[in-house]
N, C-alpha and C positions, 0 to 999 in steps of 0.2 A: 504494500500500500504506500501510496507516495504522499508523502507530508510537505505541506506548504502552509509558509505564510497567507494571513488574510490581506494583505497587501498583494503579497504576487498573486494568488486567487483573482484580487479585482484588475491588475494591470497585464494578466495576459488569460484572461476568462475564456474565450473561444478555445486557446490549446488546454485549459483545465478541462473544457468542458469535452472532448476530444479525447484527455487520458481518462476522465470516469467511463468511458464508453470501455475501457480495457479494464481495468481496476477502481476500487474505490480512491478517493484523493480525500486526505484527512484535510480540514484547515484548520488552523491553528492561529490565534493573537495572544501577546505576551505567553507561548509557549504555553497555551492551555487550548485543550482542544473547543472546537464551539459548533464544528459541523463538520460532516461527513459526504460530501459528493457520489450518488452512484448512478449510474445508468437506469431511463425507464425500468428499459427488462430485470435489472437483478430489484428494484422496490417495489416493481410486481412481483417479485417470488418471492420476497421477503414477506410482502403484505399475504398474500397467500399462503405463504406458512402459518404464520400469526393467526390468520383466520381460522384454518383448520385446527389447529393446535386448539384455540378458545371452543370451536366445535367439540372436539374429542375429553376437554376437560367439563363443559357443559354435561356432554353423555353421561361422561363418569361420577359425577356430580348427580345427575337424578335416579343414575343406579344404586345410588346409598339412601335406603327408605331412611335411615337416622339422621340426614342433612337436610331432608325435603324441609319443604314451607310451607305447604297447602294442608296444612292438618287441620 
């Protein structure tokens, strides 16, 4: 993952925006991270994880009659 200032971020944005399509590009001010750049396609596969993941702990969740809430 390539780490970059938020300065360089803003003063060469088109080739950042070019390397997130290959990898994520961290940005970083005063050496602390504050965002993470990635391509459409990998925050659609991320968001789609996340999704499924809250799906699968919902199911398992109402499989436990001792957590329900409809009593």
């Amino acid at each position: 993952m390539q780490i970059v200032s938020a300065t360089h971020a803003k003063q060469n944005f088109a080739a950042i925006l070019d390397q997130s399509q290959r990898e994520p590009v961290r940005i970083q001010r005063h050496e602390r991270d504050i965002a993470v750049l990635v391509s459409a396609a990998e925050y659609e596969s991320i968001r789609q994880m996340r999704a499924q993941e809250l799906i699968r702990l919902s199911d398992e969740m109402g499989a436990m009659p001792s957590l329900r809430h409809d009593r």
